[in-house]
ZABAMAR-82681 format. One record per residue (C-alpha): x, y, z. Coordinates in Angstrom, 3 decimals, decimal comma, always signed. Last residue first. Layout:
# residues N
<atom><east>X</east><north>Y</north><up>Z</up></atom>
...
# end
This chain:
# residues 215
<atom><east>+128,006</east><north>+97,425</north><up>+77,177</up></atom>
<atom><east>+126,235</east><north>+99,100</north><up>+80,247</up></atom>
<atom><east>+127,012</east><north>+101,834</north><up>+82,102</up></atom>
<atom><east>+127,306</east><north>+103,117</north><up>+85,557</up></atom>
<atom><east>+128,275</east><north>+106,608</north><up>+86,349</up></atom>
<atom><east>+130,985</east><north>+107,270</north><up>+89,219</up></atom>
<atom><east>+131,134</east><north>+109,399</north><up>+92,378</up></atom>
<atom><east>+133,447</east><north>+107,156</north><up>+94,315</up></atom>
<atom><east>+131,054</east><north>+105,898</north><up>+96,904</up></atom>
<atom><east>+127,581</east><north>+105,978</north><up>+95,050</up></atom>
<atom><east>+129,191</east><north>+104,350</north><up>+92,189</up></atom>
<atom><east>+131,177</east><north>+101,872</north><up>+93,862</up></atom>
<atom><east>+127,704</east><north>+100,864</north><up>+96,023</up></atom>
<atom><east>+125,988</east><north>+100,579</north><up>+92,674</up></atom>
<atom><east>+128,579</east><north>+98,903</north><up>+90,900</up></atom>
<atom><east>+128,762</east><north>+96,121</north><up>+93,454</up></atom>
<atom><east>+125,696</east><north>+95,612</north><up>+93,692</up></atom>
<atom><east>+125,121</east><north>+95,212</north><up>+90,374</up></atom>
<atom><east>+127,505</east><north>+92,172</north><up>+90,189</up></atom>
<atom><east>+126,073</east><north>+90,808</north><up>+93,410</up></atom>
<atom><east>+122,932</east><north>+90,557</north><up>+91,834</up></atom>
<atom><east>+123,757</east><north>+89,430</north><up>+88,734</up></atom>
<atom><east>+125,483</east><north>+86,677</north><up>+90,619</up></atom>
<atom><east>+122,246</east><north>+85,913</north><up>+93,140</up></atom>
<atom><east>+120,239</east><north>+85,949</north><up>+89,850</up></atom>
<atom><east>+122,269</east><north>+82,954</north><up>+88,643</up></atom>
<atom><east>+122,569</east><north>+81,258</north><up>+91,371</up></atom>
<atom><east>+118,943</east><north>+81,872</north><up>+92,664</up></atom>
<atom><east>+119,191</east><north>+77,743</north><up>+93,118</up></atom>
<atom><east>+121,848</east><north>+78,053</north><up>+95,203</up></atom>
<atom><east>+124,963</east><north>+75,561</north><up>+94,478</up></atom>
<atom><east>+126,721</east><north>+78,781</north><up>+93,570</up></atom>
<atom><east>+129,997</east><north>+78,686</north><up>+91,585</up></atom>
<atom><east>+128,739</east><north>+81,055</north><up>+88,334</up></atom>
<atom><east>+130,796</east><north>+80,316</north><up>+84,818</up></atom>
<atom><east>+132,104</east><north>+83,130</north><up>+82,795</up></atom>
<atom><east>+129,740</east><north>+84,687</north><up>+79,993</up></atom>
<atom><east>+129,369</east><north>+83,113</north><up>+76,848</up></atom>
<atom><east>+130,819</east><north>+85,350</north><up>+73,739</up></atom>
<atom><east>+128,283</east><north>+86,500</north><up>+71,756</up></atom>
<atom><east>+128,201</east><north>+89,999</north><up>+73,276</up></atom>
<atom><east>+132,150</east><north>+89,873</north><up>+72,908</up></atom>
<atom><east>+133,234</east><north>+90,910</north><up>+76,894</up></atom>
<atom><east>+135,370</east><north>+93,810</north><up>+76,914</up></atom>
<atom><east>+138,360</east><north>+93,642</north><up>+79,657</up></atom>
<atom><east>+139,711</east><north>+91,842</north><up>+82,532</up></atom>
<atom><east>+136,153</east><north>+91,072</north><up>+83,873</up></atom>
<atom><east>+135,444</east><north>+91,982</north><up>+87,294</up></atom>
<atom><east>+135,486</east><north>+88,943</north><up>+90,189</up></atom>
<atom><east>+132,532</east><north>+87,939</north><up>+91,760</up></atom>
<atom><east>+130,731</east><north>+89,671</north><up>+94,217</up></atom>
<atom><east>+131,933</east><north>+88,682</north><up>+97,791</up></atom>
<atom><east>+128,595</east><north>+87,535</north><up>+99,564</up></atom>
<atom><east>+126,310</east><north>+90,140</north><up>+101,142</up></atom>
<atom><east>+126,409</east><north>+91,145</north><up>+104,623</up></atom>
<atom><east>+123,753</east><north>+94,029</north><up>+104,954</up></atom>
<atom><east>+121,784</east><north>+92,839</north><up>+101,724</up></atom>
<atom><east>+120,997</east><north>+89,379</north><up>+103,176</up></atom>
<atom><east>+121,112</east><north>+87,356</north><up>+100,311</up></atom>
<atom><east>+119,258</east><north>+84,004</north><up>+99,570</up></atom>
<atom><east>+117,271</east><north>+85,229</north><up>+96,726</up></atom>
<atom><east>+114,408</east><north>+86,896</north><up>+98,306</up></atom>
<atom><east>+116,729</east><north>+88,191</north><up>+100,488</up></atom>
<atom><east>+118,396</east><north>+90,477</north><up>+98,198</up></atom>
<atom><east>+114,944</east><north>+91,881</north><up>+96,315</up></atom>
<atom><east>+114,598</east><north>+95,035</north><up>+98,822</up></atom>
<atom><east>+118,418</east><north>+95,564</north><up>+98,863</up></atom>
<atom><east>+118,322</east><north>+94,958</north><up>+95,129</up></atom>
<atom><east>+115,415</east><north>+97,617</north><up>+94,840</up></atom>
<atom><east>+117,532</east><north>+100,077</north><up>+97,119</up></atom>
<atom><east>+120,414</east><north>+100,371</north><up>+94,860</up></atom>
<atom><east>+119,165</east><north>+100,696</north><up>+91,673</up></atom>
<atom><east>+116,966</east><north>+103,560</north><up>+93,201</up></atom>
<atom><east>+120,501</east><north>+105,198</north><up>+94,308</up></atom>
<atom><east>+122,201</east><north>+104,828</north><up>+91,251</up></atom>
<atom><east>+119,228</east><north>+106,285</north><up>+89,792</up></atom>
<atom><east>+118,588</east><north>+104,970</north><up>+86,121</up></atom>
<atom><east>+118,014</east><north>+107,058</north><up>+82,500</up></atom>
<atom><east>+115,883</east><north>+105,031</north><up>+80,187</up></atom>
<atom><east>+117,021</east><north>+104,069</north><up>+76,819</up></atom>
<atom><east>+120,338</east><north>+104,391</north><up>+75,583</up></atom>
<atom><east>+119,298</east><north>+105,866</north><up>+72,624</up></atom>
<atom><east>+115,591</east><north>+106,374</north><up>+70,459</up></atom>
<atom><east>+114,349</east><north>+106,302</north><up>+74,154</up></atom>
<atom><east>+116,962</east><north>+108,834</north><up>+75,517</up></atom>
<atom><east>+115,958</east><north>+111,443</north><up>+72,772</up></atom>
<atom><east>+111,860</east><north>+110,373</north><up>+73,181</up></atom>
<atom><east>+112,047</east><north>+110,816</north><up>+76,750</up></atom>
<atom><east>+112,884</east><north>+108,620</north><up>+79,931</up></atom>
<atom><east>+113,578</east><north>+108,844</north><up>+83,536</up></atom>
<atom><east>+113,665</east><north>+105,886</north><up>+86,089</up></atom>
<atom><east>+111,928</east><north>+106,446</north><up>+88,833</up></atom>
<atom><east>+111,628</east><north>+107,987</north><up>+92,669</up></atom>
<atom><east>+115,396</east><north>+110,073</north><up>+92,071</up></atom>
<atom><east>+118,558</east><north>+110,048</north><up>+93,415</up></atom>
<atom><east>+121,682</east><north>+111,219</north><up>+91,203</up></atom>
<atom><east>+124,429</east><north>+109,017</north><up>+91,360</up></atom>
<atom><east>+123,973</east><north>+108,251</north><up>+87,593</up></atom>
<atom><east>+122,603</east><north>+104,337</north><up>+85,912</up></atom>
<atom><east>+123,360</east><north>+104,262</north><up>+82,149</up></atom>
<atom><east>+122,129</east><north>+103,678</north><up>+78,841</up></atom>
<atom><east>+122,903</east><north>+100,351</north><up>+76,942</up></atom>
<atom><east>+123,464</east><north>+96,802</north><up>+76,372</up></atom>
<atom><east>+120,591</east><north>+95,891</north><up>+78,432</up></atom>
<atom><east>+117,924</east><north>+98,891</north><up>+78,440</up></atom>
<atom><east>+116,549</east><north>+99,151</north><up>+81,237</up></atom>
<atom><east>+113,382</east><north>+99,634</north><up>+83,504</up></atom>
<atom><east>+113,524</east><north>+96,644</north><up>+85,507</up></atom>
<atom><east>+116,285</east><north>+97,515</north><up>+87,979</up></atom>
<atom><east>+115,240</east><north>+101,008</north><up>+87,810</up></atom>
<atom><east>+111,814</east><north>+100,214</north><up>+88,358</up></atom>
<atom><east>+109,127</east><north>+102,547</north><up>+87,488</up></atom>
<atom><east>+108,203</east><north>+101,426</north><up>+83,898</up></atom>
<atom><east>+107,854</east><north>+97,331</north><up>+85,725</up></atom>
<atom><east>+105,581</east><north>+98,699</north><up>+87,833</up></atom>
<atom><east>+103,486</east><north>+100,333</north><up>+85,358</up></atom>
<atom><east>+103,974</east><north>+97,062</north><up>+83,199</up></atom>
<atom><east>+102,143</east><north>+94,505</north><up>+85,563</up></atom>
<atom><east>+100,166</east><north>+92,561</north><up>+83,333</up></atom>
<atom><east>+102,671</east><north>+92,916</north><up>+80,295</up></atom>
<atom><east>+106,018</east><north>+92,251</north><up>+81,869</up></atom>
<atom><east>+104,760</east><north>+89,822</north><up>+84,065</up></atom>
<atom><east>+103,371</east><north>+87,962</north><up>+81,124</up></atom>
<atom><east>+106,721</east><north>+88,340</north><up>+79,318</up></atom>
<atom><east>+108,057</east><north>+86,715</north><up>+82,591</up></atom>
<atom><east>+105,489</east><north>+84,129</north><up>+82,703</up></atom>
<atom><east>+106,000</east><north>+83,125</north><up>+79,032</up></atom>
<atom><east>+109,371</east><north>+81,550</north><up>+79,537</up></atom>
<atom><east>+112,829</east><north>+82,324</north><up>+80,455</up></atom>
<atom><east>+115,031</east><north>+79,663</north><up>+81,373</up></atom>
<atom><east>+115,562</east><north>+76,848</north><up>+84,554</up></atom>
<atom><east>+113,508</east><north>+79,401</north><up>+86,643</up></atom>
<atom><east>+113,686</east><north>+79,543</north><up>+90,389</up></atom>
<atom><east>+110,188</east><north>+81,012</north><up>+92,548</up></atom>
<atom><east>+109,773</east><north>+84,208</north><up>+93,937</up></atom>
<atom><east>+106,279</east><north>+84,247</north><up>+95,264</up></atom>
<atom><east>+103,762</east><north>+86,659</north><up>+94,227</up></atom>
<atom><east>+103,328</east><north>+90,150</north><up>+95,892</up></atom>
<atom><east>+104,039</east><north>+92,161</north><up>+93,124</up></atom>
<atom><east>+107,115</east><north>+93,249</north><up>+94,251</up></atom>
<atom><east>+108,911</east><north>+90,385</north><up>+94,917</up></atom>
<atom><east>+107,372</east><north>+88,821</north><up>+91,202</up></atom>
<atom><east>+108,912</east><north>+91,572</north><up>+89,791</up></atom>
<atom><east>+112,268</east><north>+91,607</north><up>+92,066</up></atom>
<atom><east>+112,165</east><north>+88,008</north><up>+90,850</up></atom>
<atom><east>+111,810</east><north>+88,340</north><up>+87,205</up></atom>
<atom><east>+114,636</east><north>+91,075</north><up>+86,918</up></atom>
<atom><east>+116,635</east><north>+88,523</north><up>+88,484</up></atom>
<atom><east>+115,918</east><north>+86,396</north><up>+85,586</up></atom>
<atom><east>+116,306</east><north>+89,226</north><up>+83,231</up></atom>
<atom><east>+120,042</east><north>+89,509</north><up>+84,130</up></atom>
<atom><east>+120,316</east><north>+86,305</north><up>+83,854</up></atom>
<atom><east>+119,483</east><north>+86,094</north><up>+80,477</up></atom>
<atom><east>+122,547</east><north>+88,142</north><up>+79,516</up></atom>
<atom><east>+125,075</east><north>+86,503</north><up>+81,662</up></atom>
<atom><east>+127,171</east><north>+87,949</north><up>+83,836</up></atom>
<atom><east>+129,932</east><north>+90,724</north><up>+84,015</up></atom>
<atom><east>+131,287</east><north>+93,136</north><up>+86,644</up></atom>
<atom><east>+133,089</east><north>+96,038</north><up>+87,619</up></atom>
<atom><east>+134,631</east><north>+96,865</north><up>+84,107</up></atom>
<atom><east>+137,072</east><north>+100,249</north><up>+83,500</up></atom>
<atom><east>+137,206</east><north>+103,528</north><up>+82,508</up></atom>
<atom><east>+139,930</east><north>+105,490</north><up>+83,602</up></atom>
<atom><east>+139,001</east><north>+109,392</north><up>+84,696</up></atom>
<atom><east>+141,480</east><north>+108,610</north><up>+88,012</up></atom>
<atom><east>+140,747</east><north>+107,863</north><up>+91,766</up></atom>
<atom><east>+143,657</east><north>+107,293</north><up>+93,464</up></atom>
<atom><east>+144,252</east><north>+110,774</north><up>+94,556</up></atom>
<atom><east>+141,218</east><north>+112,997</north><up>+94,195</up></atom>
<atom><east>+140,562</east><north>+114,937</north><up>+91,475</up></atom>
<atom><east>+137,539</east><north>+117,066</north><up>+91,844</up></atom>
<atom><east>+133,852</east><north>+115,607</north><up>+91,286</up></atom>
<atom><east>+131,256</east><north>+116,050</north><up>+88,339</up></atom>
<atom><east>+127,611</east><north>+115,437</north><up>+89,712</up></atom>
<atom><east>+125,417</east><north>+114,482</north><up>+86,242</up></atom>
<atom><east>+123,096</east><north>+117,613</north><up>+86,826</up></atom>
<atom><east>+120,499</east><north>+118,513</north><up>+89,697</up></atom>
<atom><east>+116,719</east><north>+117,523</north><up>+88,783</up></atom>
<atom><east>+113,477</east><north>+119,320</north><up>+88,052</up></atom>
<atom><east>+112,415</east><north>+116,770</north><up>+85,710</up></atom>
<atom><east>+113,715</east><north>+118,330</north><up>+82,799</up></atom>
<atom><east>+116,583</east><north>+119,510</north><up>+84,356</up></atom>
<atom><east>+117,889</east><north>+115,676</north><up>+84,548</up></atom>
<atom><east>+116,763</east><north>+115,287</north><up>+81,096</up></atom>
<atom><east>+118,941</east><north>+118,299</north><up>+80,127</up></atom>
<atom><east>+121,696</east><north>+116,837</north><up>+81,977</up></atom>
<atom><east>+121,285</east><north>+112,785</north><up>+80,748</up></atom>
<atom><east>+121,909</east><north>+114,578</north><up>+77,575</up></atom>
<atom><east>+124,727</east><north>+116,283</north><up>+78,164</up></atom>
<atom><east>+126,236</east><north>+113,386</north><up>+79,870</up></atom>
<atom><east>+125,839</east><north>+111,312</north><up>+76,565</up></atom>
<atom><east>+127,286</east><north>+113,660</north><up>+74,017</up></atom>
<atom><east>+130,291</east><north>+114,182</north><up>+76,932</up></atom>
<atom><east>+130,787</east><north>+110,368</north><up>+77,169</up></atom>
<atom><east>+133,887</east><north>+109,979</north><up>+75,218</up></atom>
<atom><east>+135,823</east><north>+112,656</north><up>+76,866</up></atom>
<atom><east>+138,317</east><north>+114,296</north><up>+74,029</up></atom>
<atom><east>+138,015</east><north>+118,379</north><up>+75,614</up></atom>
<atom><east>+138,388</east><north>+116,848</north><up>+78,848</up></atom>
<atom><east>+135,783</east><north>+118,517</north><up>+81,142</up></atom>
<atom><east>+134,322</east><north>+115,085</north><up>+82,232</up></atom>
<atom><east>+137,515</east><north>+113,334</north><up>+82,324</up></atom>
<atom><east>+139,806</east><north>+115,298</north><up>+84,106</up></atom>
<atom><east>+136,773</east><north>+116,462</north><up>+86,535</up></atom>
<atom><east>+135,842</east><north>+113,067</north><up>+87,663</up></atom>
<atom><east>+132,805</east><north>+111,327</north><up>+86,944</up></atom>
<atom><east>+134,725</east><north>+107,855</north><up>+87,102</up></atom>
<atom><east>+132,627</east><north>+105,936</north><up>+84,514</up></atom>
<atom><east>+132,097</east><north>+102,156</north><up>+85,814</up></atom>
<atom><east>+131,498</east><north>+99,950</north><up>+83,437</up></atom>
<atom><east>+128,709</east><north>+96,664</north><up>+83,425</up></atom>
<atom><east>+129,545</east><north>+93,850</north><up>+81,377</up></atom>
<atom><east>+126,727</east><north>+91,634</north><up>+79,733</up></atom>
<atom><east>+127,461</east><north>+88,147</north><up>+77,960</up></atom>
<atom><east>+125,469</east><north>+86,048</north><up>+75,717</up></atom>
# end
């Protein structure tokens, strides 16, 4: 199953558009923003070039993302990072035994065909019952960021001269539909194109002032 990851320009003729999509959505990530003492969803002037368009940065597989997920665990934890074939029982076991960690990881700590990632930088990912019964957790741009630096060269990537992430989808990816084929003889491939997908998106949104989403 596939995964595509948006960016959201956070642009002033989008965000104050009386017909923006995401207004419900940035109102809420506001108030839980405040909540914890936070700024709001930054909204940015026009600036030439960038427009309030909506478009895909990446795609990958769905179980890949949770395999690179199990690596920046088992990074984390201490254990060694060790390829995977599939998911099994030592993820779910990860999961379980070392869930604190896995509740304060922005990487970890999301919903998959959901919620959203803001340039807004804060220690953990930020949840309550209205985001929960949502999109799920709220992510930091910013934290996203720094956990696949810290996870990059567990995987074969060296996080200050990373590959060339792969190229964006041309539109909406079917969830069903299979997700295009990785070229890496690594084997992290998999986790090393999630990564570089996420990457991307994280550096774009940091740069140009966008939200990150999933669908």
């Amino acid at each position: 199953m596939a995964c595509d990851l948006w960016l959201v320009p956070l642009v002033d003729v989008l965000c104050h558009s009386p017909d923006n999509p995401f207004a419900e959505e940035i109102a809420l990530y506001d108030r839980t923003l405040a909540a914890a003492g936070l700024p709001p969803v930054p909204v940015f002037a026009y600036m030439p070039g960038l427009s309030g368009d909506v478009a895909p940065v990446a795609g990958f597989d769905y179980d890949a993302l949770h395999f690179l997920r199990r690596a920046h665990l088992l990074q984390v934890c201490g254990l060694a990072v060790t390829p995977v074939d599939e998911l099994g029982g030592d993820y779910e076991q990860l999961l379980e035994m070392f869930e604190t960690t896995a509740q304060e990881s922005h990487l970890v700590w999301h919903y998959d065909h959901a919620g959203a990632y803001v340039p807004v930088d804060f220690a953990h990912p930020l949840g309550n019952d209205e985001l929960l019964a949502g999109g799920g957790p709220l992510g930091s741009s910013h934290g996203l960021l720094r956990e696949l630096e810290s996870v990059g060269p567990s995987i074969g990537i060296d996080p200050a001269n990373p590959p060339a992430p792969p190229a964006a989808p041309e539109g909406p990816t079917e969830l069903e539909e299979p997700a295009a084929p990785v070229y890496d003889n690594s084997p992290f491939a998999r986790e090393r194109h999630v990564w570089l997908g996420l990457h991307a998106a994280a550096t774009r949104s940091l740069a140009q002032g966008s939200m990150i989403v999933f669908s």
